[in-house]
C-alpha positions as CSV (number, residue, x, y, z in Angstrom):
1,X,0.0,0.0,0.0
2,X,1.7,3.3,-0.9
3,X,-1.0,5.7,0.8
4,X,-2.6,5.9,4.0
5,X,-6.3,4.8,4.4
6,X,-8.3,7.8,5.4
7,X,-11.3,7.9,7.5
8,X,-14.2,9.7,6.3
9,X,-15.3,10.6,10.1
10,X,-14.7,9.7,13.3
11,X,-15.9,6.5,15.0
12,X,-16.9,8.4,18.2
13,X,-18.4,11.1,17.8
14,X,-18.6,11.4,13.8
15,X,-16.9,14.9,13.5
16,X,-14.8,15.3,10.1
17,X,-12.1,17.4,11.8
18,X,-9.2,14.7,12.0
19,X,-5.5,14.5,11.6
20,X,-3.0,11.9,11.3
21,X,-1.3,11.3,14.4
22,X,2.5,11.1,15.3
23,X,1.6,7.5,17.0
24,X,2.1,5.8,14.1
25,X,1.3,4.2,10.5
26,X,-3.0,4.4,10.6
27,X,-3.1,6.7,14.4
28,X,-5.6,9.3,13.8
29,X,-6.6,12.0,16.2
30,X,-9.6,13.3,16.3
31,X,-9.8,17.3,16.9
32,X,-13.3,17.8,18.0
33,X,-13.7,14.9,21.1
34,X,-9.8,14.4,21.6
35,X,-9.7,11.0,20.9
36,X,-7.1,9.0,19.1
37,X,-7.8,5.8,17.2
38,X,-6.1,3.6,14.5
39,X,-7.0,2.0,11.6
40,X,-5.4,-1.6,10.1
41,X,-6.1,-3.4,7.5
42,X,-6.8,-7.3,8.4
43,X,-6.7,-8.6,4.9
44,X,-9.1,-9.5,2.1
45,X,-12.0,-11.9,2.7
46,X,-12.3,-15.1,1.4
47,X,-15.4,-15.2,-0.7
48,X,-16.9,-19.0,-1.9
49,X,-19.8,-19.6,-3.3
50,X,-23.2,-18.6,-1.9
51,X,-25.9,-20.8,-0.6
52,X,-28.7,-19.8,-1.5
53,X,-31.3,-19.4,1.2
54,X,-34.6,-21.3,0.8
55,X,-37.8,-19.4,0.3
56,X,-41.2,-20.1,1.7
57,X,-44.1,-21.2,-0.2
58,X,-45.7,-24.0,-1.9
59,X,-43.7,-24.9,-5.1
């Protein structure tokens, strides 16, 4: 990954006002309930196929 994933808001209090924070690679602070969080990415999901789920009714 060559850029840092932004958040669009907040997870507390959903302001917009936030910077990244000296804490490290993903550390946001947020300006307007002076809170710090991070983000990290986990990885991708493994997607099989879908079972379909089975509908009601009289066939």
């Amino acid at each position: 990954m060559t850029e840092r994933a932004a958040p669009f808001h907040c997870p507390y209090c959903g302001d917009e006002d936030l910077r990244p924070s000296e804490e490290g690679h993903g550390a946001w602070e947020c300006r307007a309930c002076n809170r710090a969080f991070q983000l990290k990415f986990l990885g991708l999901l493994a997607r099989g196929p879908r079972a379909e789920s089975p509908r009601g009714g009289a066939s």
